[in-house]
Residue frames as a rotation matrix with the C-alpha (Angstrom) as fourth column:
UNK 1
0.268 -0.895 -0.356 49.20
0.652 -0.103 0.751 25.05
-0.709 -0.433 0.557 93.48
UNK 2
0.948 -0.171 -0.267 50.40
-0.309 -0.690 -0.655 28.36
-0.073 0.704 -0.707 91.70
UNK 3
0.597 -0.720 0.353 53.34
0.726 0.298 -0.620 28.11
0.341 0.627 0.701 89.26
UNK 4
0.149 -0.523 -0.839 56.52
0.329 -0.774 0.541 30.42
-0.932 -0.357 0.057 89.74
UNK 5
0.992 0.099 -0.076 56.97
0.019 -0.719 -0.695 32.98
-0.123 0.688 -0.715 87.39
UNK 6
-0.424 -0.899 0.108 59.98
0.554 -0.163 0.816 32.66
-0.717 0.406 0.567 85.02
UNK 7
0.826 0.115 -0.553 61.65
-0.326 -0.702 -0.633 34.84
-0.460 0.703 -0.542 82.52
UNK 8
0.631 -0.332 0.701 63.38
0.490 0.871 -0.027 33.74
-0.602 0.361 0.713 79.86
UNK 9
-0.169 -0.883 0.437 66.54
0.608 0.256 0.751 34.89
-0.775 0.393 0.494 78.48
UNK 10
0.304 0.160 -0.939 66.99
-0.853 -0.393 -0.343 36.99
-0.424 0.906 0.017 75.09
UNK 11
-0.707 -0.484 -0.516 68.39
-0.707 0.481 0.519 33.41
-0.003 0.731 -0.682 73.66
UNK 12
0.133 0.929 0.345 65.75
-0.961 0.035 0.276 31.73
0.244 -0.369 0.897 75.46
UNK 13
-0.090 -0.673 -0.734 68.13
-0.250 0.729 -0.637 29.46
0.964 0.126 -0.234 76.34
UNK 14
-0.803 -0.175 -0.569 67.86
0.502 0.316 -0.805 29.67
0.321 -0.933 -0.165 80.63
UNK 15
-0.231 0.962 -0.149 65.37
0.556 0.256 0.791 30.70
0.799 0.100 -0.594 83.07
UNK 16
-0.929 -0.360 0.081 65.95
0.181 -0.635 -0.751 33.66
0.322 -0.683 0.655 85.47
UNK 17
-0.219 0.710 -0.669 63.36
0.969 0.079 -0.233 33.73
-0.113 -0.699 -0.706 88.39
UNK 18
0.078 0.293 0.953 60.92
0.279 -0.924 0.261 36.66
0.957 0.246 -0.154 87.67
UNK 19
-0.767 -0.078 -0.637 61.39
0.638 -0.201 -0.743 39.20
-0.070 -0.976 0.204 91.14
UNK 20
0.206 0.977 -0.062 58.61
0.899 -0.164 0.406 41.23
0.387 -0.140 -0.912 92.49
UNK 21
-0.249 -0.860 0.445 59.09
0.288 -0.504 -0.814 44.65
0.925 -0.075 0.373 93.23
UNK 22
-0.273 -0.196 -0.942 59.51
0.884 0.336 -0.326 45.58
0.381 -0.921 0.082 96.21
UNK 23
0.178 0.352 0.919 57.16
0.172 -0.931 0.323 49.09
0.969 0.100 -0.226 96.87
UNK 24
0.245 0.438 -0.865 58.20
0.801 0.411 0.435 50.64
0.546 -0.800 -0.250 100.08
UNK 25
-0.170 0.388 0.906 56.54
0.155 -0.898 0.413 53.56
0.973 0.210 0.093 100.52
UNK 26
-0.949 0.196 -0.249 55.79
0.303 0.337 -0.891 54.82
-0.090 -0.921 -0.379 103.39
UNK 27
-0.271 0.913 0.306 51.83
0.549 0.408 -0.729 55.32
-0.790 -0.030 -0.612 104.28
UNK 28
-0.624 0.222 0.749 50.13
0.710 -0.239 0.662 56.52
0.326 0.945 -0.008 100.60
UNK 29
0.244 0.970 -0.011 47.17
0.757 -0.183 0.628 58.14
0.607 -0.161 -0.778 102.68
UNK 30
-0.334 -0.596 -0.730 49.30
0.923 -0.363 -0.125 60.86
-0.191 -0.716 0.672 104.36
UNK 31
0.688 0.664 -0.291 48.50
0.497 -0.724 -0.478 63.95
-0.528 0.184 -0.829 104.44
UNK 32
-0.264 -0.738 -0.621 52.07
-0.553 -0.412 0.724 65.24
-0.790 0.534 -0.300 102.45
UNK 33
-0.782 0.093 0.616 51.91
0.506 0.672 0.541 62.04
-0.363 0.734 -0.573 100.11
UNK 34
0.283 0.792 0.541 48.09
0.849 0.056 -0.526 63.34
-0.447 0.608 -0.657 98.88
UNK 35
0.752 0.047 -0.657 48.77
-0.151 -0.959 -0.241 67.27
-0.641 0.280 -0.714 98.58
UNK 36
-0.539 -0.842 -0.006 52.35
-0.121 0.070 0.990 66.20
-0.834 0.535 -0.140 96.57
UNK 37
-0.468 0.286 0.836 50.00
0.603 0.795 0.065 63.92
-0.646 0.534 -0.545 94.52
UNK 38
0.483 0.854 -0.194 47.70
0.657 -0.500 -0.564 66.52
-0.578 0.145 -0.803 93.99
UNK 39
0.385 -0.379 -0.841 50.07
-0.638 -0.768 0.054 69.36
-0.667 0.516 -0.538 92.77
UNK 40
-0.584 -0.757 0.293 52.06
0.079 0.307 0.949 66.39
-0.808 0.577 -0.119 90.79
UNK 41
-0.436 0.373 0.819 48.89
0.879 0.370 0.300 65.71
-0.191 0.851 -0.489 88.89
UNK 42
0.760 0.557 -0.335 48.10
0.317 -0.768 -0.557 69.48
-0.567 0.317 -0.760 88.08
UNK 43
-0.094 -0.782 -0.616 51.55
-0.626 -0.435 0.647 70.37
-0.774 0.446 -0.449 87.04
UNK 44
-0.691 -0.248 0.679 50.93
0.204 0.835 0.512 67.11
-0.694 0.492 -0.526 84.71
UNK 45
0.250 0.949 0.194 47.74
0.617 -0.002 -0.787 68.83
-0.746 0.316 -0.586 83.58
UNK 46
0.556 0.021 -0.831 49.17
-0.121 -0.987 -0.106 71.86
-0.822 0.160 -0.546 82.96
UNK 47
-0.447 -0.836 -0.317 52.15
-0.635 0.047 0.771 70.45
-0.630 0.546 -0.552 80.60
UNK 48
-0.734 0.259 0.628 49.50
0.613 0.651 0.448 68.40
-0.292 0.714 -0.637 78.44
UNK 49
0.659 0.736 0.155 46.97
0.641 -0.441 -0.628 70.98
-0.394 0.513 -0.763 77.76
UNK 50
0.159 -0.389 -0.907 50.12
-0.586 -0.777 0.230 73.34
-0.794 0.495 -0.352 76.42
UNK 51
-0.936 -0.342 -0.078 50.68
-0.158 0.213 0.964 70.55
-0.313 0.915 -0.253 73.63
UNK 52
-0.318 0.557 0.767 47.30
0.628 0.730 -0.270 70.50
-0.710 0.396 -0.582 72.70
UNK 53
-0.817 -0.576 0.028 46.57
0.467 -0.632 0.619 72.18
-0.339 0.518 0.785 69.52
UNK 54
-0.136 0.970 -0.201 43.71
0.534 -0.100 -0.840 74.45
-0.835 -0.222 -0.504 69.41
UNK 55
-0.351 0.050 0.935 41.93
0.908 -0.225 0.353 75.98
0.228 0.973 0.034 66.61
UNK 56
-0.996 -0.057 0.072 42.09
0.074 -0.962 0.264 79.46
0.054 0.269 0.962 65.22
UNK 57
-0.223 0.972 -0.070 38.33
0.011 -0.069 -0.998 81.12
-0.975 -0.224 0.004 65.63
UNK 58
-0.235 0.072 -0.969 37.76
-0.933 -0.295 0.205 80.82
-0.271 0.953 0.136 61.99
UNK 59
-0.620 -0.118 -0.775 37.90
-0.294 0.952 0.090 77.00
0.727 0.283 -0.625 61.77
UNK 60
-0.902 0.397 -0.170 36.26
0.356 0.461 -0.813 76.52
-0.245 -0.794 -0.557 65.21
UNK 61
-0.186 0.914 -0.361 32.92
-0.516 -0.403 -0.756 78.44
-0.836 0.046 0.547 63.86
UNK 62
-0.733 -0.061 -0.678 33.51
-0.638 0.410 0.652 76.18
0.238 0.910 -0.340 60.45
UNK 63
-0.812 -0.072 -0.580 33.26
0.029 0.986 -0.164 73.10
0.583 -0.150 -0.798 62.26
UNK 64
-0.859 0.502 -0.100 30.42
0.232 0.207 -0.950 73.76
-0.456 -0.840 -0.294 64.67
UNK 65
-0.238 0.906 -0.351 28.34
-0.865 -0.362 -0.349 74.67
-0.443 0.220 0.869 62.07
UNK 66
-0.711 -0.282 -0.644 29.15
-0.601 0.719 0.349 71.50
0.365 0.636 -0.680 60.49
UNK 67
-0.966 0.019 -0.258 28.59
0.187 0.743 -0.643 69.61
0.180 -0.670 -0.721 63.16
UNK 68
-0.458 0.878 -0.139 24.82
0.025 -0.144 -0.989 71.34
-0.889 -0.457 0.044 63.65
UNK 69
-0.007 0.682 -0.732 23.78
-1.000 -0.017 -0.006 71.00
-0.016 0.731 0.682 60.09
UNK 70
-0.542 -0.145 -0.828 24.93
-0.289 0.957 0.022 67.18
0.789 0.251 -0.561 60.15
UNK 71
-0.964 0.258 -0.057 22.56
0.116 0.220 -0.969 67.19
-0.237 -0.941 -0.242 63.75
UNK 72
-0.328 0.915 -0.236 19.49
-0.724 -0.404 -0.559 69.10
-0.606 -0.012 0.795 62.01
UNK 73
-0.314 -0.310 -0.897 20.18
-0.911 0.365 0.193 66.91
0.268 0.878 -0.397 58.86
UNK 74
-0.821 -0.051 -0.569 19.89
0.003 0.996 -0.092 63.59
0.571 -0.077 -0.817 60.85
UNK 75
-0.915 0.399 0.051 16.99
-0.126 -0.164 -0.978 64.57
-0.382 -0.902 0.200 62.92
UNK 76
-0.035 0.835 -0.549 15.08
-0.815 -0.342 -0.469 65.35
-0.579 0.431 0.692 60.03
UNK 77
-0.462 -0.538 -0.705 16.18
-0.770 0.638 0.018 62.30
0.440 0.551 -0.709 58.48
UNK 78
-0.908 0.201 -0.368 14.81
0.393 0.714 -0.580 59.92
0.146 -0.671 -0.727 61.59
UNK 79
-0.367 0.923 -0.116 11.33
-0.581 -0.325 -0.746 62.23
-0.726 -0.207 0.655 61.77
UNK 80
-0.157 0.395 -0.905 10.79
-0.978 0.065 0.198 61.48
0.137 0.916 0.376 58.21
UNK 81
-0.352 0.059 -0.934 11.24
-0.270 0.949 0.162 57.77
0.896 0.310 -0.318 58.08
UNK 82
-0.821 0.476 -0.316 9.35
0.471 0.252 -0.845 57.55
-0.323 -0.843 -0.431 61.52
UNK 83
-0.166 0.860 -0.483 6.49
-0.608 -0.475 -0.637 59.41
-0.777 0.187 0.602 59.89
UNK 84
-0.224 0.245 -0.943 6.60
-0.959 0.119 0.258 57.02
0.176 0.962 0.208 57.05
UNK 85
-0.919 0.215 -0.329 6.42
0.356 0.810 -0.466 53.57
0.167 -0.546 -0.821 59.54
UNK 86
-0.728 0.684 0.047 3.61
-0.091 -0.029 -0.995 55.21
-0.679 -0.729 0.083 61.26
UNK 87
-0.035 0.760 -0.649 1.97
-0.845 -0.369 -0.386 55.81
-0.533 0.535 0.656 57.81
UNK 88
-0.441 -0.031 -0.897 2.71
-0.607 0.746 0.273 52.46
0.661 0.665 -0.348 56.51
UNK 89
-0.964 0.265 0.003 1.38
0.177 0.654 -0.736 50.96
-0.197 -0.709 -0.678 59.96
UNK 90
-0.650 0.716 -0.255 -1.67
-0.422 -0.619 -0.662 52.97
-0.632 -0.323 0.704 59.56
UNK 91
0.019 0.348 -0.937 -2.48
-0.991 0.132 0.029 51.57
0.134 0.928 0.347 56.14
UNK 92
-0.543 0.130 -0.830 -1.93
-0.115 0.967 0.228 48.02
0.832 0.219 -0.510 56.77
UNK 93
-0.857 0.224 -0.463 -3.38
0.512 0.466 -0.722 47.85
0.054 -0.856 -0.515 60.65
């Protein structure tokens, strides 16, 4: 048997039946309803990629080199100490 869903109060003094809302829409799968949807969620696109803050072409050529020496950097890193297992297998097996 399922409980009912209360909400309690800011004093938490009484118990006020939680209500359910009540969605009535009409059909979601229309052909208006999708195209709205569709422009709502570009127009949403459009007004979050203007606050995002992009970098100046100076900083963006910083960072990508960064980012490919810290790639060459760890590659060679993971050859090396795989070439030293294999040579430490070699010697003992």
């Amino acid at each position: 048997m399922a409980k009912k869903q209360v909400k309690r109060n800011n004093n938490n003094q009484k118990k006020v039946p939680v209500q359910k809302e009540n969605n009535t829409k009409s059909n979601p799968t229309s052909k208006e309803n999708l195209i709205t949807r569709i422009i709502l969620f570009f127009k949403g696109v459009r007004s979050e990629i203007k606050k995002v803050h992009w970098l100046d072409r100076k900083s963006m050529v910083k960072y990508s080199i960064a980012t490919i020496c810290f790639i060459v950097f760890c590659a060679l890193f993971f050859y090396v100490i795989m070439n030293l297992f294999a040579l430490v297998q070699e010697l003992l097996g």
